[in-house]
Structure formats: C-alpha cells, structure tokens
N, C-alpha and C positions, 0 to 999 in steps of 0.2 A: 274692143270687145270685152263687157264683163264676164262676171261667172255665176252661172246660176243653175238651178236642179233642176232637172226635166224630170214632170212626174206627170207619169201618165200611169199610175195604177187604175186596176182594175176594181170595180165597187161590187163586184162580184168573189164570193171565194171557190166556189166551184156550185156547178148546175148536173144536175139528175134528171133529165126527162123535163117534166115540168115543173119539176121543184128547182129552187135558186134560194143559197144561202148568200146573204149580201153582208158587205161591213156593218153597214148601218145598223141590220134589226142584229146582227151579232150583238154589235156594242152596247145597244139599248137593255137586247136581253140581260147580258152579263153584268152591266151596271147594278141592275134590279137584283140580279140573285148576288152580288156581293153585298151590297146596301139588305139585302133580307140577311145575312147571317150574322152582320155587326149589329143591326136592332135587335135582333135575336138574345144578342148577349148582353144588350141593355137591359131588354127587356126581363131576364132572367134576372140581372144583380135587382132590379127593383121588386122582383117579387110578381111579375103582373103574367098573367096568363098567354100560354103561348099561341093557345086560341085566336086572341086576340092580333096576334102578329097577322094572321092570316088577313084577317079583317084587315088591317094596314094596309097591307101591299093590294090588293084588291081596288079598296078607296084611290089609292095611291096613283097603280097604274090604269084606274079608268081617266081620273082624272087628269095626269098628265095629257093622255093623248087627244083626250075630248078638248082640256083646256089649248090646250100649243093648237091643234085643230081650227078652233074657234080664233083661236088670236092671230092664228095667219090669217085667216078670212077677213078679220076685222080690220087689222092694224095695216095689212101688210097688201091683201089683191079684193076690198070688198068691191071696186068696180067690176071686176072678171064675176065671183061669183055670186055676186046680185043678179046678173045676167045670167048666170047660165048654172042655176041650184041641183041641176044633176050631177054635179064633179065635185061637191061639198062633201060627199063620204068617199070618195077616191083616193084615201091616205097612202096609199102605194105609190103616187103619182108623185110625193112631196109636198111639201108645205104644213110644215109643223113651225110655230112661234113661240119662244122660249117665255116669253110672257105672258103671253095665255096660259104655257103650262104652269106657270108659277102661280095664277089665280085658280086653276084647276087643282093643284094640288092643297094649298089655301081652303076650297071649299070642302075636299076631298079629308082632309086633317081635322075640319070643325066639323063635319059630318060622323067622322072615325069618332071624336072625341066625346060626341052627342049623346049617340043611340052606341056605342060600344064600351069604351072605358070607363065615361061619367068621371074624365079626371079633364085638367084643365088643357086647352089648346096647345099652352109652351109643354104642358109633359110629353107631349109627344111630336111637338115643333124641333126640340130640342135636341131630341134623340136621332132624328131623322136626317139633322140638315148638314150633316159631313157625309153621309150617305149619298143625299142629294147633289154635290156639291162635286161628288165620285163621277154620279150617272152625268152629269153636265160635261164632265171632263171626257167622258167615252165618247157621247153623242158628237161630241166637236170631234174626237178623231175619227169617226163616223162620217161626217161633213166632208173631212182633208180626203180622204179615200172616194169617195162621192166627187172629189173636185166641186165642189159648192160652196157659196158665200168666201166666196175668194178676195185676198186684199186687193187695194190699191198697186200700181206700178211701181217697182221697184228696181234698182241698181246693186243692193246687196246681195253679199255673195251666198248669203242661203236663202235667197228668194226662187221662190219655182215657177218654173213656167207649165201651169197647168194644162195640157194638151188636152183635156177631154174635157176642158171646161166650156158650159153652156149659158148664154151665146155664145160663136166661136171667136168673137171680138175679142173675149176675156181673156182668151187661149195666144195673142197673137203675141203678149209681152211677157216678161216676169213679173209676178205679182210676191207681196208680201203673204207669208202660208200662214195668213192669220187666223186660221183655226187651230192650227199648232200653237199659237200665241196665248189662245184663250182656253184650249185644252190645261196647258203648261199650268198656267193660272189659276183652274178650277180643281187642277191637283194638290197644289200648294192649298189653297184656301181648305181640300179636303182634310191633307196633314196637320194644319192645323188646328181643326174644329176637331178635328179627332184626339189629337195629344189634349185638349184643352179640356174635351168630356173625360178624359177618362185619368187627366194626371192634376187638376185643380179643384177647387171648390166651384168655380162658375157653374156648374151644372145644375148648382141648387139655387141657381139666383136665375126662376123661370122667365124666360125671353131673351138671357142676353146671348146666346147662341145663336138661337136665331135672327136676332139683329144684326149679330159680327155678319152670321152669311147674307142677311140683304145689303149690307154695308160692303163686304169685300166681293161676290160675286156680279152686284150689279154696277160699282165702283170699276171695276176691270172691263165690263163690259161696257161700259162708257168711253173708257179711254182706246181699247181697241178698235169701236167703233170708228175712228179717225182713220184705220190702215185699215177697213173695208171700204169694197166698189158698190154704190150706191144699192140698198136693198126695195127702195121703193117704200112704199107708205104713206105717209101724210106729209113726210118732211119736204119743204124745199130746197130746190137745190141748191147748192152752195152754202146751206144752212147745216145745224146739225140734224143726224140723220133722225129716222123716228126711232129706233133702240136706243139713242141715248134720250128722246123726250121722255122714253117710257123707261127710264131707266133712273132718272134724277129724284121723280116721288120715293122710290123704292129703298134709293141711295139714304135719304132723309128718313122714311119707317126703320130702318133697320137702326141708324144713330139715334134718334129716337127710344127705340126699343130696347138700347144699350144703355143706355141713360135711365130709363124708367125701370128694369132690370135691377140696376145696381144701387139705386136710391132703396132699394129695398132689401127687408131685412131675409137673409137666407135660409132656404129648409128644405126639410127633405124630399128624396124625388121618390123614394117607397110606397107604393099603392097600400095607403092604409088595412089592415088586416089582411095581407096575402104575404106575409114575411121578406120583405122587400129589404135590402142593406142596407142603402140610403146612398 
C-alpha cells in the first residue's frame, strides 16, 4: 500500500442563502486586483495616465473570459456545443480554455493599445505579463480546489486522490495534483518577469517580456500536459494532447519575440510628454 493525500476539499468557501463564494471566482478575482496594483505602479514610473489603467483591466477582463469562453467551445467540446448553443453563455457551469484566453487578451491589448494609449502593443504587453502570469498561477489553484483537470495515475507519495473529482472514474485512484504543478510554475515564471521588469534594462528592449512569458508559460504547460488525464479536443489518443498542439506555435512566437526584441536597439518605456522616468 502507498501513500497518498486524500483531498476532497470543498470548492465552496461558505454560502448565504443564495449567494455562494467559490475558490475559483475567489482566485480569479484576486489575481485581477493584485496584477491592477503592480500595473498601477508601472504605470505611474512611466508617466501614463491612471485613467488609462482603468481602460486595461476592463479590455483585459472581458477579454480573458470571452476569449478562454470561446477556446473551450472551440478547441476543447465544439461537438457538444454546436448542438446545443443555449449552454454557450452558461460560464458558471465551467469550461473556460486558457488559450482562448490568451487570444482574448491578445485582441483585448491591441484594442487597449489602439483607441486608448496610441503607444505600441509591447508597452503595455510588457507591463502586464508577470501580472498575467500571477492570474494563471491562482486560476490553477482554483482548478486544485474545484478537483478539475486532474493528472494522470500516480504512486507518489504526494499524489492525491481526488474524491470529488468528476467523472467518478478519476476519483477511484491517486492521480498526479497537476494543477499544483502548473500553479508552482506560473509562480516562478511570475517572480521572474517581475524581478526582470523592474531590476534590468529588458523592459526597454519592447517584446522581449513578453516572449520570455509565451516561451516559459506555454513551455511548462507543454510539459505538464504529459501528467494530465486526457482533456478531450482534437487530439488523438495516445498522441499528444491538444494543449500541448496549441501550445508549441506559442512556444516558438514567444523565442521569436525574444530574439527579435534583443536584436534591437533599446529605449525608453516613458509615454512621451506625460513625465514618465523611463
């Protein structure tokens, strides 16, 4: 007999009547309002209007949730909801895809950047993506609490055996707490984009932040992908899954991006005539 953690937490933190506070919209909120006070303070060394922050998170969180929305549908159950288009706004139900949110946010950034700031995509790609990078790490322990997107079968001794996970097939063994895995991970990659803005020069060489996070968030989530239980998609089985198909383009924009970045000569991130520091 091994050893392993029985979690059967609750995805609930307490209910009122009809009201219900859950982990999940917890950690999503709190992500947002920690990621709004570190731009906040970018935003202020550059000089750029606080106005404008507002505008961000706005762009930000419709898009997140339209986009992960859209890319469950697409990537993940378009057969279910082709057939049945009344359960497509039932976002309480679940089914948000972390790659749609990432084209959502994507559109949501060039949209910000357009009609708001009139400064370039990476000024405020850059600013954002240890922020981002925050909110990714909460949502996955959002998931772990939830018992959702549970690993593979596992013999180690800090593998859980998630009792409230759905189907109850999943629930029957010890699985790998791969959301723990990929949480840990999106933390790290946050510590780091954050020491890197605010203790190097990289911040004035626009994109390569933002490349490091398509490079190391979807790099991680490639390789986890391996200690998840099948998520359904496009992929077949016994092949690789469809998060790491849709994760390898992304792997490749981001070194890209790092690359193209650093061939370039560096400059300041001050929103010209608003007394920005640089």
């Amino acid at each position: 007999m091994f050893l392993y953690i029985t979690w059967d937490a609750s995805p609930e933190i307490f209910s009122v009547g009809p009201i219900t506070l859950r982990w999940y919209g917890m950690m999503f909120a709190l992500g947002f309002l920690l990621g709004f006070m570190m731009v906040r303070r970018m935003f202020l060394r550059d000089g750029a209007p606080e106005s404008w922050l507002d505008y961000c998170f706005y762009f930000l969180i419709a898009g997140t949730v339209l986009g992960a929305r859209l890319g469950h549908i697409l990537f993940y159950q378009w057969d279910y909801y082709s057939s049945h288009p009344e359960d497509i706004l039932k976002i309480w139900e679940g089914g948000l895809a972390s790659h749609g949110g990432v084209i959502g946010v994507v559109t949501a950034l060039w949209l910000f950047s357009k009609f708001v700031s009139k400064q370039s995509f990476f000024w405020i790609s850059d600013k954002v993506a240890a922020p981002i990078a925050l909110v990714g790490a909460m949502i996955r322990f959002g998931n772990l609490m939830n018992s959702e997107i549970v690993g593979t079968p596992s013999d180690a001794p800090w593998a859980f055996l998630f009792v409230n996970a759905r189907p109850a097939i999943l629930a029957e063994v010890p699985r790998h707490p791969v959301q723990l895995y990929e949480s840990i991970s999106y933390l790290a990659v946050f510590g780091l984009l954050l020491w890197l803005y605010w203790n190097t020069e990289l911040r004035k060489r626009p994109g390569f932040l933002t490349g490091l996070w398509f490079a190391l968030i979807f790099g991680f989530r490639f390789i986890w992908e391996f200690f998840k239980s099948q998520q359904g998609g496009f992929a077949a089985e016994g092949a690789l899954q469809t998060g790491q198909w849709l994760s390898v383009p992304l792997v490749a924009l981001g070194l890209g991006l790092m690359a193209y970045a650093y061939s370039r000569k560096p400059r300041e991130t001050a929103v010209k005539g608003l007394g920005g520091k640089g």
